[in-house]
NUDRENSE-534402 format. One record per residue: x, y, z of N, C-alpha, C in turn. Coordinates in steps of 0.2 Angstrom, whole numbers, padded with zeros to 4 digits, always signed. Layout:
! residues N
XYZXYZXYZ...
***
This chain:
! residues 105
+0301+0665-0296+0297+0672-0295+0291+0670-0291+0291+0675-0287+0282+0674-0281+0277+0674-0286+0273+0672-0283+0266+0670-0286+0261+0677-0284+0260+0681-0290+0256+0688-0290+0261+0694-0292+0268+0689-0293+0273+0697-0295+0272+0698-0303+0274+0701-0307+0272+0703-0314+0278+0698-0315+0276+0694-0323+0282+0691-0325+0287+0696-0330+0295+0693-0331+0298+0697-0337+0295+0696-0344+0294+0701-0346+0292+0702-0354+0296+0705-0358+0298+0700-0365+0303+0701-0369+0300+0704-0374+0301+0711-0377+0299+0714-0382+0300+0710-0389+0299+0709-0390+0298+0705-0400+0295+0708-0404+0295+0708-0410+0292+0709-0416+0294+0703-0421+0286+0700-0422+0285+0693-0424+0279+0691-0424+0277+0687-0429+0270+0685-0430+0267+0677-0428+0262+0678-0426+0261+0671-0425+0261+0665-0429+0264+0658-0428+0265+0653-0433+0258+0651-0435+0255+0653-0431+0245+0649-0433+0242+0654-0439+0240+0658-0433+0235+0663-0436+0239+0670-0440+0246+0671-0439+0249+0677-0442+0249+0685-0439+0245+0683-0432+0242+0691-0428+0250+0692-0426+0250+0699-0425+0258+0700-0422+0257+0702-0415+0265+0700-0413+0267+0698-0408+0271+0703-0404+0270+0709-0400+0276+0710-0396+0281+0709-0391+0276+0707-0387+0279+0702-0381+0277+0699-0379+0281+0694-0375+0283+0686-0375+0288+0687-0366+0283+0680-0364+0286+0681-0357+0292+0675-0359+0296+0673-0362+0302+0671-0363+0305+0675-0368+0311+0672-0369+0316+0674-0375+0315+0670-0380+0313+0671-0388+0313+0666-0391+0317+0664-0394+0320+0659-0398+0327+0654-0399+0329+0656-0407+0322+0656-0408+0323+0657-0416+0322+0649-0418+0323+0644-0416+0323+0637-0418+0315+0635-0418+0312+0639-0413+0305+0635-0414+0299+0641-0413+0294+0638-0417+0288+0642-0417+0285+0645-0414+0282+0650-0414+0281+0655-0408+0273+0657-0410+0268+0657-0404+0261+0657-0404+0258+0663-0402+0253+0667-0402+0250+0672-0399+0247+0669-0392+0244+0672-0389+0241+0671-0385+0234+0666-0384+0230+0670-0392+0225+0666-0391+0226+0661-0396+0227+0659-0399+0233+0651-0402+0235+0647-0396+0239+0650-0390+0240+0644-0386+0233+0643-0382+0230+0647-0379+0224+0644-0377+0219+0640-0381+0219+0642-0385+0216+0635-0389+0219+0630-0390+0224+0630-0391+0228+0623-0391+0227+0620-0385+0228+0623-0381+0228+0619-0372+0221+0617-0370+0217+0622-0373+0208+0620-0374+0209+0612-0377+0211+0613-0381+0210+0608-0386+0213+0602-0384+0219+0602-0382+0223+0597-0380+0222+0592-0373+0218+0596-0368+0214+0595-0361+0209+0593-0360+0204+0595-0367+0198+0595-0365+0194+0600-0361+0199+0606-0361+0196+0614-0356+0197+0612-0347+0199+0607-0347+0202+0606-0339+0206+0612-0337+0204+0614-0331+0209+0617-0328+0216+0613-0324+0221+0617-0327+0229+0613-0327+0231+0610-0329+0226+0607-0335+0228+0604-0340+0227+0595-0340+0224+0594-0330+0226+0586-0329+0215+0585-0332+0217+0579-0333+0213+0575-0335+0210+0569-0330+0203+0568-0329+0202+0565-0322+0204+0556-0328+0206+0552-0324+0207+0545-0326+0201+0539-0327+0201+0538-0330+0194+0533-0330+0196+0526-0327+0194+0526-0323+0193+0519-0318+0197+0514-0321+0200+0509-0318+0203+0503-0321+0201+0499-0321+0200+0496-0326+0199+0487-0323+0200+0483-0320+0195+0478-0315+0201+0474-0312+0196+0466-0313+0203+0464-0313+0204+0456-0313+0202+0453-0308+0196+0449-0307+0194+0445-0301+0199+0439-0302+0206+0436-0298+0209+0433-0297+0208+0427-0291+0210+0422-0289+0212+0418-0284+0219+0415-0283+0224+0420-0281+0231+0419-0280+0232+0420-0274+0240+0416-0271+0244+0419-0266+0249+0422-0268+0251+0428-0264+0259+0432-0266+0264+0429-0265+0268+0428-0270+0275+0423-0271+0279+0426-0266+0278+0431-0260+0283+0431-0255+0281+0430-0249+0275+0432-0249+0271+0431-0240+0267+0426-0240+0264+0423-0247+0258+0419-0245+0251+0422-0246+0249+0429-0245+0244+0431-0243+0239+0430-0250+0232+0431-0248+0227+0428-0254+0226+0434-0257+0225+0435-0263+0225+0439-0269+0220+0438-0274+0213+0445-0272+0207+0442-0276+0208+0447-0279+0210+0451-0283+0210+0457-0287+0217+0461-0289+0216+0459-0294+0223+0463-0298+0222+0467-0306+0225+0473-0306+0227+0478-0310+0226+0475-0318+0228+0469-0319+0229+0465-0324+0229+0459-0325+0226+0456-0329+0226+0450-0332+0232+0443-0333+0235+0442-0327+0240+0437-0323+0239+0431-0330+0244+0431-0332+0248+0427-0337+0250+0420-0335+0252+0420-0328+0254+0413-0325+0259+0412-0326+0265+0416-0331+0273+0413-0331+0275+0417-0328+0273+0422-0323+0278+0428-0317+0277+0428-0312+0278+0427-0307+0276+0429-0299+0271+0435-0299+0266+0433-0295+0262+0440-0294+0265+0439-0284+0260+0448-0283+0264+0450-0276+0259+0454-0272+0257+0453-0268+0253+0458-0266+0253+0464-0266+0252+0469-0263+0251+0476-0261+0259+0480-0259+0259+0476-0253+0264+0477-0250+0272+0477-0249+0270+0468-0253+0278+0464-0253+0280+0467-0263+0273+0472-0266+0278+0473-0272+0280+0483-0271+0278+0485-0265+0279+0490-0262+0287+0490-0262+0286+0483-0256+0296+0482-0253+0301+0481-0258+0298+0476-0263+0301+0475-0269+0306+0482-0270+0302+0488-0274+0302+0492-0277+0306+0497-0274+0304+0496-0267+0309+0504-0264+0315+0500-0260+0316+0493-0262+0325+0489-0262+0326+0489-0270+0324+0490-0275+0328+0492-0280+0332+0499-0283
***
């Protein structure tokens, strides 16, 4: 469906599983298998769940990184900084050769 057209709305009669307000319409059809929300129950759910972001995504908190001194076990190249804490019983790989790796599997 285009974006700005009105969605389909399913006429119900049914109460909310949270709060108990009643429910007419619903932009799905509902299964009867699972529990059905009002409107303002799912906005606060998604409030709540998000943090109030809009779309729901959540910005990432920076990573950690590992000051290392390694070469890449395929090219050689020198390797001062990685994602995690190199254990020394696995090959580590640069940027690029774990690029290639990845898109030949």
């Amino acid at each position: 469906m285009p974006f700005g057209q009105d969605r389909q709305m399913f006429d119900v009669d049914l109460s909310c599983a949270k709060c108990g307000a009643h429910i007419s319409q619903l932009p799905f059809q509902p299964s009867g298998d699972r529990k059905v929300y009002c409107a303002e129950c799912n906005r606060a759910f998604r409030q709540s769940r998000d943090g109030g972001s809009r779309g729901g995504f959540r910005p990432r908190a920076p990573r950690q990184m590992f000051s290392v001194n390694l070469a890449c076990a395929d090219c050689g190249k020198e390797i001062t900084e990685l994602p995690f804490q190199p254990s020394g019983d696995k090959p580590v790989y640069c940027t690029d050769c774990l690029r290639n790796r990845r898109n030949a599997a």
